[in-house]
Structure formats: structure tokens, C-alpha cells
NUKE-635231 format. One line per 3 residues: for each residue x, y, z of C-alpha. Coordinates in pm, 1 decimal. Layout:
// NUKE-635231
X:Y:Z ~ ...
This chain:
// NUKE-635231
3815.4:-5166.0:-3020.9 ~ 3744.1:-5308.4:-3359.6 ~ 3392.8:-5338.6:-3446.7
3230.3:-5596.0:-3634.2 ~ 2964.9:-5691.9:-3797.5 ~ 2645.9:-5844.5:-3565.8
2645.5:-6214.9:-3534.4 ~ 2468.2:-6348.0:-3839.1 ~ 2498.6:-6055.5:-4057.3
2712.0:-6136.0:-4294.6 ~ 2915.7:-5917.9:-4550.0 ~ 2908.5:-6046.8:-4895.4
3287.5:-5928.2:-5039.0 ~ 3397.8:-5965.5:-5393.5 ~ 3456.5:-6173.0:-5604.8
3171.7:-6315.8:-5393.4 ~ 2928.2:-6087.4:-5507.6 ~ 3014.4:-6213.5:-5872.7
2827.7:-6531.6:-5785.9 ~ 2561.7:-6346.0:-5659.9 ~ 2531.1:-6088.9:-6003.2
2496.0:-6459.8:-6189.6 ~ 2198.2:-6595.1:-5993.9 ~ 2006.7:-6262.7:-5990.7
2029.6:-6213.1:-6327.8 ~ 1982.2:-6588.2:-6478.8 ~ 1653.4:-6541.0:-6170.0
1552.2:-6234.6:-6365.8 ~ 1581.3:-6365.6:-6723.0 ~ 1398.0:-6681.4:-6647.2
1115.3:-6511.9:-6431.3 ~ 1087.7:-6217.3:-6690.8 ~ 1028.3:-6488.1:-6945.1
764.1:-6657.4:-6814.6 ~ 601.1:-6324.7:-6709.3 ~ 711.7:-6220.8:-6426.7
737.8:-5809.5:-6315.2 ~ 959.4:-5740.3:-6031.0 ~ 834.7:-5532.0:-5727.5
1036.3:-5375.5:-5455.1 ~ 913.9:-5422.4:-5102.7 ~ 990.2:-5245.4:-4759.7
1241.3:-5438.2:-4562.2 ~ 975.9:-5298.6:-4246.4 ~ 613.8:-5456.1:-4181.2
391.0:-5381.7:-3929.3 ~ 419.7:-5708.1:-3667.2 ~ 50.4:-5836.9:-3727.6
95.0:-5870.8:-4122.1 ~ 301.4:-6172.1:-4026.7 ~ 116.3:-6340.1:-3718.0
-228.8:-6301.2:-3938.1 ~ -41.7:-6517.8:-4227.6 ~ 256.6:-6731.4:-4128.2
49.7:-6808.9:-3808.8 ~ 62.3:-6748.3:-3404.2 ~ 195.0:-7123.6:-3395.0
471.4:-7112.7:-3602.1 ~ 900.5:-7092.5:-3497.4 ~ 887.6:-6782.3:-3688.3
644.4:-6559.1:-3521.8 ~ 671.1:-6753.0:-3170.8 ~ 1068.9:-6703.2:-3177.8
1244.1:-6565.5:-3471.6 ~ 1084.8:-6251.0:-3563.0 ~ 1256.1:-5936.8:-3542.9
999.9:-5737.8:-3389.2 ~ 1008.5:-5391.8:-3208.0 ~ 805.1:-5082.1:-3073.2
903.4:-4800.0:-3317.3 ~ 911.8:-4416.0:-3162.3 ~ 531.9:-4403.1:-3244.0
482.7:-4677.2:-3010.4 ~ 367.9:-4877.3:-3324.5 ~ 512.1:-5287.8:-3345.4
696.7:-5337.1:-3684.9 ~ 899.3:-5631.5:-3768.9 ~ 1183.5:-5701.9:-3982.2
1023.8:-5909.8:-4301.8 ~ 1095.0:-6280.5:-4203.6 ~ 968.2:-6376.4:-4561.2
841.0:-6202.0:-4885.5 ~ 451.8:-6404.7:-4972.1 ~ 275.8:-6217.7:-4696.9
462.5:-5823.4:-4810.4 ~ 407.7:-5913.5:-5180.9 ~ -3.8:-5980.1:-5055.6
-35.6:-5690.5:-4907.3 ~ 131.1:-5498.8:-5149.4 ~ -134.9:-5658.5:-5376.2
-426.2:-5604.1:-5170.0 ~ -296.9:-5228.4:-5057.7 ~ -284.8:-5098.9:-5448.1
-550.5:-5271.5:-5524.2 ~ -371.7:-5469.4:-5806.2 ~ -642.8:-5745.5:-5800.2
-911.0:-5456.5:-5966.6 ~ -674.2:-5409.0:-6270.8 ~ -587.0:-5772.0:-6329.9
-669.5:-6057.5:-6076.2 ~ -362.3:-6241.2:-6241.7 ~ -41.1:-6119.7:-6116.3
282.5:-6252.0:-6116.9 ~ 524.6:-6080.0:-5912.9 ~ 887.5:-6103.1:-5806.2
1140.8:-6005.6:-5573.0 ~ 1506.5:-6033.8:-5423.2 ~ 1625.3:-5923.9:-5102.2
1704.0:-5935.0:-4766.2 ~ 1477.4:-6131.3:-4510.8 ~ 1536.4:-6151.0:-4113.3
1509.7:-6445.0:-3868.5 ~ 1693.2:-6475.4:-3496.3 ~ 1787.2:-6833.5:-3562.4
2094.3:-6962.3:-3446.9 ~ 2375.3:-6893.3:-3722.5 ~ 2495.4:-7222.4:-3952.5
2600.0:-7299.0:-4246.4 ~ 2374.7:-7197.9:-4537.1 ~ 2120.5:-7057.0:-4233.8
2163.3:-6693.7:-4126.9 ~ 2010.6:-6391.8:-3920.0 ~ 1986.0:-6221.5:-4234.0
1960.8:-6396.4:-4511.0 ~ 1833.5:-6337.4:-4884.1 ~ 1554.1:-6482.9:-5094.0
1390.6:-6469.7:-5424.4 ~ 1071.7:-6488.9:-5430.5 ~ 780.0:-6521.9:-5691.2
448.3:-6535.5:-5671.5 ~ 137.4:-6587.7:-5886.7 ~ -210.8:-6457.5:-5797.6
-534.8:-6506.9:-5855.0 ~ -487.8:-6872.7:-6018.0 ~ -616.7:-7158.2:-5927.9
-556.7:-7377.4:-6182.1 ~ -295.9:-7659.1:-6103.8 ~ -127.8:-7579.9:-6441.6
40.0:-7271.9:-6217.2 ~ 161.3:-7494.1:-6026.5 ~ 330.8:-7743.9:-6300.0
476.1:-7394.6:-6437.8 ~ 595.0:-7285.6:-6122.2 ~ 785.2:-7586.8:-6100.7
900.1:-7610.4:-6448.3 ~ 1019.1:-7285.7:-6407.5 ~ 1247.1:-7383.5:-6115.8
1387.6:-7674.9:-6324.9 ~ 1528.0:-7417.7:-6601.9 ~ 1655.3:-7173.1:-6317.9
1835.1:-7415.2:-6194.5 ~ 1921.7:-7558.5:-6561.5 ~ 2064.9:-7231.9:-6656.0
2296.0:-7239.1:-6347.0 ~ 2372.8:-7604.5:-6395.1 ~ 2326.2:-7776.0:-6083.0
2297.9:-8137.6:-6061.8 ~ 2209.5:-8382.5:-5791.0 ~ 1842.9:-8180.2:-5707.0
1529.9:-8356.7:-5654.1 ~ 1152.1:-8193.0:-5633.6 ~ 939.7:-8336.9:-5350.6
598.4:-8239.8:-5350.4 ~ 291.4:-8288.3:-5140.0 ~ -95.3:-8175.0:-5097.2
-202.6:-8064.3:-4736.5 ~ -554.5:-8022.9:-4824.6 ~ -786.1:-7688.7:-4839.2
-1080.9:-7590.2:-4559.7 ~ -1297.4:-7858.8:-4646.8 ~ -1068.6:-8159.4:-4570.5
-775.5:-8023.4:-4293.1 ~ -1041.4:-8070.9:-4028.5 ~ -1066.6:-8406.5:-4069.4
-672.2:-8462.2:-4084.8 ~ -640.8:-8240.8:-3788.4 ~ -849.0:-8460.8:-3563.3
-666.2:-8776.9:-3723.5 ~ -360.4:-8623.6:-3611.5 ~ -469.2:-8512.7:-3278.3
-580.2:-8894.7:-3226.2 ~ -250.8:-9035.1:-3273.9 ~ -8.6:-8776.0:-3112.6
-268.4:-8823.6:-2790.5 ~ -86.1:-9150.4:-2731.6 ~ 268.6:-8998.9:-2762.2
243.3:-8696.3:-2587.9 ~ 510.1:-8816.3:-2395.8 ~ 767.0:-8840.3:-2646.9
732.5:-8466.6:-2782.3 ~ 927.5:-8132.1:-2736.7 ~ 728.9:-7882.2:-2504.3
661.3:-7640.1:-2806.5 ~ 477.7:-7953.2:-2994.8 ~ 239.2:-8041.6:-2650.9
145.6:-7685.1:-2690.4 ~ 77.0:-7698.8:-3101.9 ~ -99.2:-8039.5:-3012.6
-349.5:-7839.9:-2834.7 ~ -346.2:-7467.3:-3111.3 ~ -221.9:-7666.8:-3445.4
-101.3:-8035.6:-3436.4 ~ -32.9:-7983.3:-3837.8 ~ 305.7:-7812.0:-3660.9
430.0:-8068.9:-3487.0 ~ 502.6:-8258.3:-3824.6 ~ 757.4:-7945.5:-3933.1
912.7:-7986.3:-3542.2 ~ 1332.8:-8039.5:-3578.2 ~ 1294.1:-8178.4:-3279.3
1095.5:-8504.8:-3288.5 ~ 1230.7:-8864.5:-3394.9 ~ 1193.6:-8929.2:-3754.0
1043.0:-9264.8:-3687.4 ~ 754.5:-9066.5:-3496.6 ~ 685.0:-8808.8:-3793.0
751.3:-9107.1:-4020.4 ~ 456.3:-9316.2:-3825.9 ~ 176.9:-9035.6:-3821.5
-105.6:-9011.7:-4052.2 ~ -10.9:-8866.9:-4417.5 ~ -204.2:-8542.5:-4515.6
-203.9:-8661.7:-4880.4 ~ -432.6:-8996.3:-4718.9 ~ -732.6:-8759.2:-4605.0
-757.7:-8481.7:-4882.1 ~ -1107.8:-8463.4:-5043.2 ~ -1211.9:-8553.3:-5387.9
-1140.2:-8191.2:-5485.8 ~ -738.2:-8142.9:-5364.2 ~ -726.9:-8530.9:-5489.4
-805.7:-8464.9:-5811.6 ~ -558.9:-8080.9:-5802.3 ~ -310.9:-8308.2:-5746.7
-361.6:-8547.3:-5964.4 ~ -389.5:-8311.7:-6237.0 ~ -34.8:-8139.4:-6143.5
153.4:-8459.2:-6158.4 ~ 19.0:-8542.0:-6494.1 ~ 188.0:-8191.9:-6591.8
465.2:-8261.8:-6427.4 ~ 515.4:-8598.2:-6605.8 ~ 400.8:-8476.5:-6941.3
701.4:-8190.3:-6894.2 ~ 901.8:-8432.4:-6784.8 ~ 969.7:-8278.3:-6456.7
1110.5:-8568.6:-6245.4 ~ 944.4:-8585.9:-5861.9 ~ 913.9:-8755.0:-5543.2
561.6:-8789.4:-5342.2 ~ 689.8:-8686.0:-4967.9 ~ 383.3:-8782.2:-4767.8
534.1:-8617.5:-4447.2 ~ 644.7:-8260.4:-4617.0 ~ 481.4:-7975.7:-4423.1
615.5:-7650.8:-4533.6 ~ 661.4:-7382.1:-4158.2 ~ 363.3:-7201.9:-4241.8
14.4:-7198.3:-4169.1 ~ -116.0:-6983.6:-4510.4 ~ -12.4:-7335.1:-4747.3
-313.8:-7516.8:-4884.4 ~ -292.2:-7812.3:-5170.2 ~ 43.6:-7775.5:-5342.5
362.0:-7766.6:-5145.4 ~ 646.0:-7862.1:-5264.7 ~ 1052.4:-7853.0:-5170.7
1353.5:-7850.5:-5439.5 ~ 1656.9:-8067.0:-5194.4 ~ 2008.7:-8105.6:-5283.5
2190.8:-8370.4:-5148.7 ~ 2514.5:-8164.2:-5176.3 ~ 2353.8:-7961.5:-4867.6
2327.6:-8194.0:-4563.2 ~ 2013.8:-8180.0:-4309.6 ~ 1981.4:-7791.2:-4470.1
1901.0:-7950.2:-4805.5 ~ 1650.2:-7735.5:-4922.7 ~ 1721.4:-7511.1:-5191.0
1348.9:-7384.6:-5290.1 ~ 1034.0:-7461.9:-5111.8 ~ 659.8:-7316.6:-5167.2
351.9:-7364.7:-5223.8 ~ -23.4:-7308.5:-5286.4 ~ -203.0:-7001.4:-5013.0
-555.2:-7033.3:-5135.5 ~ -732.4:-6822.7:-4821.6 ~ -462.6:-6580.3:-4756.7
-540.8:-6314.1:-4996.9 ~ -881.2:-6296.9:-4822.4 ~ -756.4:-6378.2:-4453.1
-549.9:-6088.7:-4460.1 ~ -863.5:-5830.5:-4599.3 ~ -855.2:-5866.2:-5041.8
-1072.1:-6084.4:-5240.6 ~ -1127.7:-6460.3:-5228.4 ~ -855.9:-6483.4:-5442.4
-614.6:-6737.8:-5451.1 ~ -198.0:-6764.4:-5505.2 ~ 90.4:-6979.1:-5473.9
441.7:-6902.6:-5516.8 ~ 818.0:-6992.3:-5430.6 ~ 1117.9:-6925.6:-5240.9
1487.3:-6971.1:-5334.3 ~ 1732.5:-6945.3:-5050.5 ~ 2016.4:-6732.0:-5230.0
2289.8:-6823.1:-4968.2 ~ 2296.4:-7216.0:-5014.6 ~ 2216.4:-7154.8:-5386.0
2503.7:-6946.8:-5436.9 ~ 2735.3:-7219.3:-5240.7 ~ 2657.6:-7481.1:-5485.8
2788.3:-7281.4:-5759.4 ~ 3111.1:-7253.4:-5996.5 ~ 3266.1:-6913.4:-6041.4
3178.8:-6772.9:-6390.6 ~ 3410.9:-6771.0:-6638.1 ~ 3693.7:-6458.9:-6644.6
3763.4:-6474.3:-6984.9 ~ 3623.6:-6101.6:-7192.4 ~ 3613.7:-5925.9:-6839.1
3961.2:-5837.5:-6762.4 ~ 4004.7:-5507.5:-6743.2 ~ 4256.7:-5198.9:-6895.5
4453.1:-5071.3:-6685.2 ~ 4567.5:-4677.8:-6781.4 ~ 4918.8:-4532.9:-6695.1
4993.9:-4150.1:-6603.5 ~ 5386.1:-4095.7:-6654.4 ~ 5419.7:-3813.6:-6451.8
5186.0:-3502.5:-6280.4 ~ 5095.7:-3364.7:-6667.2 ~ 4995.7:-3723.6:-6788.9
4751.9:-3727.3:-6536.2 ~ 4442.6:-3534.5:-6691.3 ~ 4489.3:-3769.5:-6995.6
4508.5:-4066.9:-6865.4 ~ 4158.3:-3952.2:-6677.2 ~ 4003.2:-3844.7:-6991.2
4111.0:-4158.0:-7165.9 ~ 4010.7:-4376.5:-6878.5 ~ 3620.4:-4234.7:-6871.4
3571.6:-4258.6:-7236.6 ~ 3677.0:-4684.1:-7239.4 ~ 3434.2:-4703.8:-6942.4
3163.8:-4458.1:-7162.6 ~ 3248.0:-4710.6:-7442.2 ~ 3154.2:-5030.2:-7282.0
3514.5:-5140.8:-7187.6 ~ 3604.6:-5186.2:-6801.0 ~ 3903.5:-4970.7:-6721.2
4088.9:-4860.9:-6379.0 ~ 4347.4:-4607.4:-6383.0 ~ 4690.0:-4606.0:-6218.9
4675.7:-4314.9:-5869.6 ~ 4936.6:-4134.6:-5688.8 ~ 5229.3:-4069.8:-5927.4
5417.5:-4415.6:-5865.7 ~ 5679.4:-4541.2:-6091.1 ~ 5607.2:-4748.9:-6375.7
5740.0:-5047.6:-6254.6 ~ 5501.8:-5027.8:-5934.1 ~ 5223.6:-4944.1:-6156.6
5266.2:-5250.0:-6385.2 ~ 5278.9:-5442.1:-6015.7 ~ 4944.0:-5317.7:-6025.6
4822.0:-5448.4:-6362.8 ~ 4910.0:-5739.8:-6272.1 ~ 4756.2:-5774.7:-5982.6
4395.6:-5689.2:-6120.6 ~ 4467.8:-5883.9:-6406.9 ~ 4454.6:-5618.9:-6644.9
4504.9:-5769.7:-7013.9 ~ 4644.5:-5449.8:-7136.2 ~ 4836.6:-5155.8:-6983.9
4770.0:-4791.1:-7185.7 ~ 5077.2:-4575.2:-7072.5 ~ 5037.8:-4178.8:-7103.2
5393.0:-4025.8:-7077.8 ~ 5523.8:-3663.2:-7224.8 ~ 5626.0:-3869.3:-7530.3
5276.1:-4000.2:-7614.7 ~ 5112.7:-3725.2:-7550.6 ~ 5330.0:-3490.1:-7792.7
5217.4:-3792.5:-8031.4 ~ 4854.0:-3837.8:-7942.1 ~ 4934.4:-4161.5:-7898.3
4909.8:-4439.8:-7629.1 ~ 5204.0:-4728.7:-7551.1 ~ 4980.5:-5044.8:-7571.2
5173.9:-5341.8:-7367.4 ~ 4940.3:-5676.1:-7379.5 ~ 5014.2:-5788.1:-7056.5
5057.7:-6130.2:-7114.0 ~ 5281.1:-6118.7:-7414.5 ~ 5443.1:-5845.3:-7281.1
5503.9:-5683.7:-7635.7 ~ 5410.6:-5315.7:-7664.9 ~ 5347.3:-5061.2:-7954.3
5251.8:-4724.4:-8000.4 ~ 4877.5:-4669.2:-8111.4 ~ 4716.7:-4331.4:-8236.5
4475.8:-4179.0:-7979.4 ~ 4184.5:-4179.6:-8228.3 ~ 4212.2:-4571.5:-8310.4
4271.5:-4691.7:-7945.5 ~ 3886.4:-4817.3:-7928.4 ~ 3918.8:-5008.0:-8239.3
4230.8:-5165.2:-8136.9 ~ 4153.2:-5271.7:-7817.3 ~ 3837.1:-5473.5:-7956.9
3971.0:-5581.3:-8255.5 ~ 4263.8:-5777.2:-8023.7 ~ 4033.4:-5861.3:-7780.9
């Protein structure tokens, strides 16, 4: 029986993976330049780290966590997002007594048992940054600013930022029992999850799949009951936003899936993507610093989903990355063509090397196949030469060049 891989884990196979390399690294130079340090996080969590902070109410902890007994009888989960591990990684070292500002980063793996589409997996991968102990709505205009080069530098088109404010302590109250008044009368027309949440957290029947859009569309607008306070946050980051430039939509009826957002949230759509159209969503998570045992401090940060990213983009360019391809001639070639082969690789210049003794014609098959710009050949006759045959593969003209000036050559006619 063949085995395969579990439903919704995908493998990522070259030249795949090349797409991939490209967004992690123009992620990393754009993050690094405004800042950013990278931290690496266990993939594990104990369960409670994630009902404390995404909430008991939410899809995620109510149905697609990964959770388990371990053989100390202890409940861990499989992360199903990065905010609440990069907290407590914050809180745990104590990061907040050296610096309350932080801005941290990360890329990896997360794990949800959703059912497998396109763009949406079991496990799926993220990058994440996040900026503590800020408050200042100028974070948040960066935050976004920053998205707009990432995506610059990858050159996507066609992406839109739609933002929203869901309030802070002082005013959610009041939009809770505005909300509660007006799904009372519709009760009827809701998915069993949402008559529970009416009763726990009505603020999570506006993120529901489930419910019409004209329903949703007809409820009362978080952004219509904030208090002076949020008003005037938001205010403040949309005069940013217009003084960078940044081009935005106000979506009354955005509610991100979990319960930590305060003030800010925001989602970066692509109409390239279908109803999955979300590339990057986040958000401001005043109390959750505190709710989950560190200082009053509070954060906000971001999420990219790598997978739909990385399926709105062009393959990168081949040209400078084709590789040599080295020839042994026969069993005493062999240790040449090795030594030869590690020092182009020591020198900065991919190389692969020709195995198990074929015939030259087989081996140029080869070449070709990983197309190799030039083929080195290593026979008896260049090796009583210290030399090296030199065929350009796509010419297909060839010349003998002294061992010692092989480096030169090859970059000079690159």
C-alpha cells in the first residue's frame, strides 16, 4: 500500500519552493527594515494559551484546534495562529522589562481541522509580525504601510485594504447590547452555533460564514458606537494613511475571528482570490498582554497567509542561476571532477556533478535537462593537461581551459 500524505498536509515540491524562498526573503528584508527581529516559536502550546486569547466562542477553539492529552496527561495543541505564542513568548522572558517596545516576527507552520480548499489548508503557513507595547495609532499606519511595500516588492496588483474599529472595554458593552437587541428579532434566521454566541458573544455572529449577507449587512456597525477615545484612534490612523497615501476602504461589517482585537482591524483582499480573498488580516489586542498574565501593555500585529500569497505570484526570473554541470570521463576522472565540483560550490557558483560512470552522451542528456549553461568535462586527456573541456551548452562550442583560470572564466562569460 502506498502511503500518502494526511488530508490537508500538503508537500511543497520544487520549483515550488522557489516561490516560497522569494516571499520569505522580500518578508524578511522589508520587516528587518522597519525593525523587525525574528523569533522562532514551538509549533506545541499548551491548549489554554489559545482558549484564554482567541476566545471559548470562536470556530477555532470550538472546532478547529488540534488539541490532545500528551503522555503526561497534560492538553497541548497544535499552534492555530502565531499573536497569542509570540505573547507569551514575550511575557515568559520577560521581554517587556528590557524594552516595552518590541517588534517581533515569524514564519511557519500553523494548524486548523478545517475542511481542505483552495488557498485554505489543515496546515497551513503564516507570517506574522507583531508590535508591542504601542499604542499610538501611528503603529498602526506603519503596520499598514509596511504591508503596501511587501506586497510592492512582490508586485501584486488588484489588492485593496479594508479597515475597521471594534471599539476597546469602555464602548463594546454598549455595541454588544445593540447587537443583542437586533439579532433578538431574527433568532430565527441564524445557524445553531450563532443562537449559542447570541447568548456567550453576539460580536461572533457577524464573522458567521453561515448567515445571509443581507442580515450581517442590516445589523448595527461597530464603527457607529465606539467612544470619543477609539473615534478619535481612528481618526488619527486614516489621516496617516491618507497622508502616506495608503489607499483604503471603511468596511463597517469587518470582524476579524478573534476575540483578543480591540480598535484597529483591518483585512488586505484580492479580488484575484474569490470568497477566500483575504491575503493579510490583523489588528489592534490592547488587553491581551495583560489577560493572559504580563503588563497592561498593549500590541497589534498582522498575518499573511503564505499559501494564497504565493498563488498570486510569477515565478522569478532563471536567468544567473543555471547551474554547471561537471563531467567524470571514466572511474579515475572521478575524484577530480569531485574536487572541482566542491570548490565552484565553495566559490559561490551552483554546480551538480555527473554520477555513476555513464557515457558522455547520457551525461550531456543530463545537462540538459537541469539546464546547466555549461558542461566541465574531466577525461584522462584533461587531466594530464590540468585542464577542463568547457562546452557552453547553448552554443554548443567547447574549448579547453587551464584548471587554475576555470573560476575566472566561468564569471567572466557569465
Amino acid at each position: 500500500m502506498v502511503i500518502k500524505a494526511v488530508r490537508g498536509f500538503n508537500d511543497i515540491l520544487p520549483p515550488q519552493t522557489e516561490l516560497w524562498q522569494l516571499v520569505e526573503e522580500k518578508a524578511r528584508m522589508v520587516l528587518e527594515n522597519f525593525g523587525f527581529q525574528e523569533i522562532k516559536l514551538p509549533i506545541l502550546e499548551r491548549a489554554d494559551l489559545f482558549a484564554r486569547s482567541i476566545g471559548g466562542t470562536t470556530d477555532i477553539v470550538e472546532k478547529e484546534m488540534y488539541t490532545f492529552t500528551d503522555r503526561r496527561g497534560e492538553l497541548v495543541t497544535l499552534r492555530p495562529e502565531a499573536t497569542a505564542s509570540i505573547v507569551r513568548a514575550y511575557i515568559e522572558h520577560g521581554m517587556y522589562a528590557r524594552d516595552e517596545q518590541a517588534k517581533l516576527y515569524c514564519i511557519g507552520p500553523m494548524f486548523r481541522y478545517e475542511r481542505p480548499q483552495k488557498g485554505r489548508y489543515r496546515q497551513f503557513h503564516q507570517i506574522n509580525a507583531e508590535i508591542l507595547g504601542v499604542a499610538d495609532p501611528l503603529a498602526d499606519a506603519e503596520v499598514l504601510q509596511l504591508l503596501t511595500l511587501l506586497f510592492d516588492e512582490l508586485k501584486l496588483t488588484n489588492v485593496e485594504f479594508q479597515i475597521n474599529s471594534l471599539g476597546c472595554s469602555a464602548c463594546r458593552p454598549i455595541y454588544r447590547r445593540r447587537l443583542k437587541d437586533y439579532f433578538q428579532a431574527h433568532l430565527g434566521e441564524v445557524c445553531a452555533d450563532c443562537r449559542r454566541r447570541y447568548e456567550l458573544n453576539p460580536l461572533r455572529i457577524m464573522d458567521c460564514k453561515q448567515e445571509s449577507r443581507e442580515l450581517l449587512e442590516s445589523a448595527p456597525a461597530c464603527i457607529d458606537h465606539i467612544c470619543p477615545a477609539c473615534r478619535d484612534h481612528f481618526e488619527s490612523l486614516k489621516g496617516y494613511l491618507q497622508a502616506l497615501g495608503v489607499s483604503y476602504r471603511v468596511t463597517p461589517g469587518l470582524v476579524r475571528g478573534l476575540d483578543y482585537y480591540t480598535r484597529t482591524t483591518f483585512e488586505l483582499v484580492s479580488s484575484r482570490l474569490g470568497a477566500q480573498n483575504a491575503l493579510a488580516a490583523g489588528g489592534r489586542y490592547d488587553q491581551l498582554v495583560k489577560e493572559l498574565g504580563g503588563p497592561d501593555l498593549p500590541g497589534l500585529g498582522f498575518a499573511i497567509g503564505m499559501e494564497r500569497l504565493v498563488s498570486l505570484i510569477s515565478p522569478p526570473a532563471k536567468e544567473g542561476s543555471r547551474p554547471v554541470f561537471v563531467i567524470p570521463l571514466g572511474e579515475s576522472a572521478k575524484q577530480e571532477a569531485l574536487k572541482l565540483a566542491v570548490s565552484l560550490c565553495q566559490e559561490g557558483i551552483k554546480c551538480q556533478i555527473g554520477y555513476g560512470g555513464k557515457s558522455l552522451k547520457s551525461l550531456m542528456r543530463r545537462a540538459q535537462k537541469l539546464h546547466s549553461l555549461w558542461a566541465l568535462i574531466i577525461g584522462e586527456e584533461e587531466i594530464s593537461k590540468k585542464s577542463v573541456s568547457v562546452k557552453n551548452m547553448d552554443r554548443g562550442d567547447q574549448q579547453l581551459v587551464p584548471l587554475g583560470e576555470i573560476f575566472q572564466y566561468l564569471r567572466k562569460e557569465r
